[in-house]
C-alpha positions in Angstrom: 0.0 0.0 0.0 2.7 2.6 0.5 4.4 1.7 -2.4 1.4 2.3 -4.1 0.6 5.2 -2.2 4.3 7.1 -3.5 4.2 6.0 -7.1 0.6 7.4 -7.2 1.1 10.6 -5.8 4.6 11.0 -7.3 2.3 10.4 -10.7 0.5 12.9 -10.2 2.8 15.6 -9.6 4.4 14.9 -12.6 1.5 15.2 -14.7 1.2 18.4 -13.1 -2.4 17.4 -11.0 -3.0 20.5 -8.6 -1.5 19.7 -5.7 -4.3 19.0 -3.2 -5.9 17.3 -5.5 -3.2 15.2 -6.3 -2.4 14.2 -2.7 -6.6 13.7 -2.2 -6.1 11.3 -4.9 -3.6 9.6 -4.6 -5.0 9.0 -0.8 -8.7 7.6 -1.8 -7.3 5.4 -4.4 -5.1 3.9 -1.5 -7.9 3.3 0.9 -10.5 1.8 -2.3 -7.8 -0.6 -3.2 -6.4 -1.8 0.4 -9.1 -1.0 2.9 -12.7 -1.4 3.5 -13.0 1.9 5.1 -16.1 3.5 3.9 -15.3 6.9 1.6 -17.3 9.0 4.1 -14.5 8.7 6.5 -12.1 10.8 4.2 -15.0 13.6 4.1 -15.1 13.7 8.0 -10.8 13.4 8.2 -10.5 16.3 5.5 -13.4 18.9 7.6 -12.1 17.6 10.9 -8.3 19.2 9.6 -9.6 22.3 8.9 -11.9 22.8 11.8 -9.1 24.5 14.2 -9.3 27.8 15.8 -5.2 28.2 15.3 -5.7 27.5 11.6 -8.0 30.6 11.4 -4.9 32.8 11.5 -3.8 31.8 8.2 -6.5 33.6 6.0 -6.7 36.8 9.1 -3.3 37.2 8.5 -3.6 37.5 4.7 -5.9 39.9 5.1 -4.2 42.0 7.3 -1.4 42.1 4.7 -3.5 43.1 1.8 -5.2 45.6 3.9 -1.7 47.0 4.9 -0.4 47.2 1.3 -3.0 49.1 0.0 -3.3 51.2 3.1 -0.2 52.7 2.2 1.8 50.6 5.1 4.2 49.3 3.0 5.4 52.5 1.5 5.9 54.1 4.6 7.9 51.3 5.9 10.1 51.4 2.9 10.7 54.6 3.2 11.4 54.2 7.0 14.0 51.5 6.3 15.4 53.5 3.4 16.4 56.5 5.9 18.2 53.7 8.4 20.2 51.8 5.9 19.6 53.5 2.2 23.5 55.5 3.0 25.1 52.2 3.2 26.6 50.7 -0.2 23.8 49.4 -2.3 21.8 51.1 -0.1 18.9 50.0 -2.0 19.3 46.2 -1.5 19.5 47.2 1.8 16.6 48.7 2.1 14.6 45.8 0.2 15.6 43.4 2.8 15.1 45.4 5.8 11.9 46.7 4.5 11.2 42.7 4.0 11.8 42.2 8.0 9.7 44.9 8.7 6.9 43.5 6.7 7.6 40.2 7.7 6.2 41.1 11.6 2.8 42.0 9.6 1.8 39.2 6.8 3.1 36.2 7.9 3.6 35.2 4.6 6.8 35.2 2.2 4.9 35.6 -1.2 3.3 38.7 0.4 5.8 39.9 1.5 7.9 39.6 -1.3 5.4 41.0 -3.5 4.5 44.2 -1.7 7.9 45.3 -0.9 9.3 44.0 -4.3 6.6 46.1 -6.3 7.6 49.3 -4.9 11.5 48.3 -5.1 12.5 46.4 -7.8 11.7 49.0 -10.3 13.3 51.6 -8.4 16.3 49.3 -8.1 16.7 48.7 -11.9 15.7 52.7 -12.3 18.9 53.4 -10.9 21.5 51.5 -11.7 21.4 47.7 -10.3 21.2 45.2 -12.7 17.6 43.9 -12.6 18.7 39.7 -12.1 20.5 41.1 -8.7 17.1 43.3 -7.9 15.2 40.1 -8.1 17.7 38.1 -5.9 17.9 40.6 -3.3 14.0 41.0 -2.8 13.4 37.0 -3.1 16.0 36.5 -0.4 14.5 39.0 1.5 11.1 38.0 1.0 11.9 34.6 2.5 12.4 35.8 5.7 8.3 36.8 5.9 8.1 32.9 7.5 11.2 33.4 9.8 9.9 36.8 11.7 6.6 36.2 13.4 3.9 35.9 12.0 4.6 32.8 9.8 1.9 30.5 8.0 4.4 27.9 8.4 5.2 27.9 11.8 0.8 28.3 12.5 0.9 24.8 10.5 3.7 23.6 12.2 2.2 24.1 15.5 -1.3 22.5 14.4 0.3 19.3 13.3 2.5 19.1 16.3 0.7 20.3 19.1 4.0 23.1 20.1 2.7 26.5 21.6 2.5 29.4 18.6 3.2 31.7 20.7 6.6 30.4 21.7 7.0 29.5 18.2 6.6 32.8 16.8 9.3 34.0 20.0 11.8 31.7 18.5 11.5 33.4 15.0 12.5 36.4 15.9 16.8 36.4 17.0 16.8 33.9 13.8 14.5 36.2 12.0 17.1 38.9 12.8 20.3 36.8 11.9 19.4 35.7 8.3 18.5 39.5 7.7 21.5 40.7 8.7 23.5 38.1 6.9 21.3 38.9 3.7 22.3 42.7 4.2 26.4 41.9 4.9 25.9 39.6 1.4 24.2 42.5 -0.7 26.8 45.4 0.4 29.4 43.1 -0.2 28.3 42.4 -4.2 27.2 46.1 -4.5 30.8 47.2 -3.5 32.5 44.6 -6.3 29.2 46.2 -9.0 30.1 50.0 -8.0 26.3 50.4 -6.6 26.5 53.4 -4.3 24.6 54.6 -1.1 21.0 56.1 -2.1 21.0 58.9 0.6 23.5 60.7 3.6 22.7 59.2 7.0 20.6 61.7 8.8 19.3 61.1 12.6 16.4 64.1 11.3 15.7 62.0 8.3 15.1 58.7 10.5 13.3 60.7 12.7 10.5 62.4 9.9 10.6 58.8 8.4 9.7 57.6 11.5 7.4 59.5 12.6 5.8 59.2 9.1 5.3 55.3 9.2 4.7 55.3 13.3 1.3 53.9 13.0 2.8 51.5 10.2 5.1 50.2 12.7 2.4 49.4 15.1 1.4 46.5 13.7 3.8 44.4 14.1 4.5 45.8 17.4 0.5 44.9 18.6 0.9 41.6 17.0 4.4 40.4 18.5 3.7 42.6 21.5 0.4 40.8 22.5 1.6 37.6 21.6 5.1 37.8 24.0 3.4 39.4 27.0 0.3 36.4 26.9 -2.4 39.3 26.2 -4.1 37.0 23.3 -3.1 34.4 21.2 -1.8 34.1 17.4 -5.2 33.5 16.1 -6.3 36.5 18.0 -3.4 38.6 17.5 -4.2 38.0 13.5 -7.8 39.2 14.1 -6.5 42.3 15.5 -3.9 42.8 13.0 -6.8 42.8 10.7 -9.2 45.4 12.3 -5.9 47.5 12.7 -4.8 47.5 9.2 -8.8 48.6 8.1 -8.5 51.6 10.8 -5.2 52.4 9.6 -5.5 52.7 5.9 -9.0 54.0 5.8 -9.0 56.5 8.4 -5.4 57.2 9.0 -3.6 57.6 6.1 -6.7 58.0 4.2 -5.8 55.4 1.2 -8.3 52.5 1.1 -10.7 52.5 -1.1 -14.3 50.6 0.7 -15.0 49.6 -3.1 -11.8 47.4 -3.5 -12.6 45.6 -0.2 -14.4 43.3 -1.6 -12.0 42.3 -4.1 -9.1 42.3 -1.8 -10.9 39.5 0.9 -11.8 37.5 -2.4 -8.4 37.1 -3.0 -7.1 36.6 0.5 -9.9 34.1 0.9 -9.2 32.7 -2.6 -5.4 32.2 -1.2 -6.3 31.1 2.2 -8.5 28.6 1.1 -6.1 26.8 -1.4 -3.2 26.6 1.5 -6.2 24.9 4.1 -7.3 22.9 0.9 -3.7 21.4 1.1 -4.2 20.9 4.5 -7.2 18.9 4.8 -6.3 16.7 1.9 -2.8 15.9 3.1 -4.9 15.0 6.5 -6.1 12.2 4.8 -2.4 11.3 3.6 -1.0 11.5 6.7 -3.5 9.3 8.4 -2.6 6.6 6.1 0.8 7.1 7.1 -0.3 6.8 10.5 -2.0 3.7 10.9 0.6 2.1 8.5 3.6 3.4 11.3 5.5 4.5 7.9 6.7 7.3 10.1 8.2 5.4 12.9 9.7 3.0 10.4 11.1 5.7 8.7 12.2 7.0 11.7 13.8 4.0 12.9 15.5 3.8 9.3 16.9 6.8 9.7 18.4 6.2 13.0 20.0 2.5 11.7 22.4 4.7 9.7 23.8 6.5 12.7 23.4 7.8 16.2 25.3 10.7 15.9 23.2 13.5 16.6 25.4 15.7 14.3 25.1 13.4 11.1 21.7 13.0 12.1 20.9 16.6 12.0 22.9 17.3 8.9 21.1 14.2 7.3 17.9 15.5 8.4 18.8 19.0 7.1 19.7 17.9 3.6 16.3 16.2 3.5 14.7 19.2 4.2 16.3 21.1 2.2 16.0 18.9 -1.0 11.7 18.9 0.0 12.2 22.6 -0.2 13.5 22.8 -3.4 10.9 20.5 -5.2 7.5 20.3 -3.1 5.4 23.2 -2.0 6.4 24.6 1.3 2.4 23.4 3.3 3.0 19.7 1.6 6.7 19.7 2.7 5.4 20.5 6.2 2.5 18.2 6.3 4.3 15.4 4.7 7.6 15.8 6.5 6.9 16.4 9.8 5.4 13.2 11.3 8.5 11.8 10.2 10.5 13.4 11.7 9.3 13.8 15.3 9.9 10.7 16.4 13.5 11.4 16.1 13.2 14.3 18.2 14.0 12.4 21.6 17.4 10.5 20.2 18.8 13.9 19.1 17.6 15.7 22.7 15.9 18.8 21.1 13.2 20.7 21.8 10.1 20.9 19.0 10.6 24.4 19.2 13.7 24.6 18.0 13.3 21.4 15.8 10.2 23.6 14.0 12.5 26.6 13.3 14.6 24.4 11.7 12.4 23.0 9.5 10.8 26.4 8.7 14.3 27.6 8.1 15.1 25.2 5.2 11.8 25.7 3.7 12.6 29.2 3.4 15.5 28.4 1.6 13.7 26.3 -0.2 11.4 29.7 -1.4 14.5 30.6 -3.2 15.5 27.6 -5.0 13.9 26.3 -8.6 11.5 25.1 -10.2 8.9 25.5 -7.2 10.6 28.3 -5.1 7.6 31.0 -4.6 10.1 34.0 -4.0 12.0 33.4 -6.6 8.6 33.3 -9.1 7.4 36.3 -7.8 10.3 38.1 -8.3 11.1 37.1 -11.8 6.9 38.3 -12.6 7.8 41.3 -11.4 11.2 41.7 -13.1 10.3 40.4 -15.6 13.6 37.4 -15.8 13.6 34.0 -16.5 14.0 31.9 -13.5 17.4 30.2 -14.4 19.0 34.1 -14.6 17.8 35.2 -11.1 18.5 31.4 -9.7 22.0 32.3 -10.7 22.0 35.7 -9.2 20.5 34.3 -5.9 23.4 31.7 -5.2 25.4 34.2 -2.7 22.4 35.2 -0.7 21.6 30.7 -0.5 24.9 30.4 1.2 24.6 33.3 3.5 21.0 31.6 4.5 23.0 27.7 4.8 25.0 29.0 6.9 22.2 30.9 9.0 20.7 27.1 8.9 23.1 25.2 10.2 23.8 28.5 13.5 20.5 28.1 14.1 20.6 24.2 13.7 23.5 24.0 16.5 23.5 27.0 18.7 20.3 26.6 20.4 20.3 29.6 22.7 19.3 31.9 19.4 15.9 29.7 18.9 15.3 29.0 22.7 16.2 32.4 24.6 12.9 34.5 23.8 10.8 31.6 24.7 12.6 30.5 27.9 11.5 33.9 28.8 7.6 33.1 27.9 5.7 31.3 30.8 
């Protein structure tokens, strides 16, 4: 049966099946042939997924997002983060990837992300000077961090499947959140000094100071949202309903830019988006409980830990399996798929889920930046308008910075576990 189970879902991948329903599928084909469980047990397994108050931040939080990019949120942060780094060299990239961290404490997504700050920045970029493949690197690589900072989709998913607090997981984003940004910065000034790309602006405390005040409401979301969700005043599905009715007040009566006629629209696309990732997850439900009651993941497991018990090899092992997923399954099936397998090993290697989730959200990220299926990297190209194969070379600097981010954050554990130690 799992034989059968692979080699039909592997099928329909490559015949390029949507992806739930490929998984759906290849599940209820599975159970026909090898089973006598009756078909209405799939129904209840794929509504019984979906029917979770922490999943109900995942289409909240794309809302928020879209409310804050048209609210003019995201041009005020760029122009905030512009007026703290835009004098260094390449100010620009810079900017793009701070601006990307800033965002990243409001969406929770890295397509979002990616696209709203890459829009304004990307052109701008090419406008002046950079070569448009390195434009497109720098945003993807920035954008990728949007499921590193809290909030991340990921980690919400993460959490569901594994039963680990949000809240802490969303903590133990933030110092690696923080790390890969800076990395990604160090990496852009260092390729903008070798391509003779100059600082955008004079470093000014009066200029940080008008940008600031400019985008302080801007900066409040992600302030609420991490704020509330440190100090125990509501949880993340909470936080993402507030994130939402803050984003509305904002924009519309604020800074005076949303339109009530495009509202519509915009939570038909958010729900439109939403509803394809918690498709994915109630049909790989189904998948994994196949999985389950055949112990594949235990065996696997158990497989894994006949080649050696050397947590280091284990982790690197685990790591490189990761990271492959990444690179050729969607970042929600990676998740689903992955995960069961890999917490039984958790005990043997003595680490905490926390820290074993921003691992795993970590190489996924990287994963966002990494061909054919790498949903940074796609979004950037549409908006610059490359092929995927030039950016994908462009991006290779900014990969390693991020590997090595992987494997700090992989085997210092204090930069995952402080914050939440912290929590109660």
């Amino acid at each position: 049966m799992t034989l059968l189970l692979l080699g039909l879902l592997i099928t329909l991948f490559l015949l390029n099946v949507p992806i739930a329903l490929a998984i759906a599928g290849a599940s209820i084909l599975s159970i026909m042939i090898f089973s006598n469980f009756p078909l209405i047990m799939v129904v209840q397994r794929m509504l019984t997924a979906v029917d979770s108050f922490p999943l109900m931040a995942i289409p909240l939080f794309m809302i928020a997002g879209s409310l804050m990019d048209v609210g003019g949120i995201s041009r005020r942060i760029v122009n905030f983060a512009e007026a703290i780094v835009g004098w260094l060299p390449g100010g620009l990239a810079a900017v793009s990837i701070v601006a990307s961290m800033f965002f990243a404490g409001i969406s929770g997504s890295a397509a979002a992300d990616t696209a709203a700050v890459g829009a304004l920045l990307i052109p701008s970029m090419v406008k002046r000077g950079y070569k448009d493949t390195f434009s497109a690197a720098v945003q993807a690589s920035g954008g990728s961090i949007g499921v590193i900072i809290p909030p991340s989709i990921p980690m919400i998913i993460y959490g569901f499947i594994t039963g680990t607090s949000i809240s802490k997981l969303f903590a133990a984003g933030i110092l690696p959140g923080i790390l890969v940004g800076v990395s990604l910065i160090i990496v852009g000034i260092i390729i903008s000094i070798k391509n003779g790309y100059g600082s955008e602006t004079k470093f000014s405390i009066m200029n940080v100071f008008l940008r600031f005040k400019e985008a302080f409401w801007a900066m409040g979301a992600p302030i609420i949202i991490l704020g509330g969700i440190l100090a125990g005043i509501f949880t993340a599905t909470e936080s993402a309903a507030i994130a939402v009715i803050y984003g509305f007040v904002v924009g519309k009566f604020i800074y005076k830019e949303i339109d009530i006629k495009k509202i519509p629209n915009l939570l038909i696309n958010s729900g439109i988006l939403a509803s394809s990732i918690l498709f994915i997850i109630s049909a790989a439900s189904i998948f994994g409980w196949i999985l389950t009651i055949k112990n594949i993941p235990q065996s696997l497991a158990s497989n894994l830990l006949y080649l050696t018990n050397n947590p280091i090899i284990m982790f690197l092992i685990i790591n490189l399996i990761l990271l492959v997923a990444g690179t050729f399954i969607e970042t929600t099936v990676s998740l689903i798929l992955l995960t069961p397998i890999i917490m039984p090993l958790l005990p043997t290697l003595g680490i905490d889920p926390i820290q074993m989730g921003l691992i795993i959200v970590t190489n996924l990220a990287i994963g966002m930046l990494t061909p054919p299926l790498g949903i940074c990297l796609i979004v950037s190209c549409g908006i610059s308008k490359n092929s995927i194969m030039e950016v994908g070379q462009a991006v290779i600097p900014f990969l390693i910075a991020l590997i090595v981010d992987l494997l700090i954050i992989t085997f210092y554990t204090p930069i995952t576990m402080f914050i939440p130690s912290l929590m109660k």
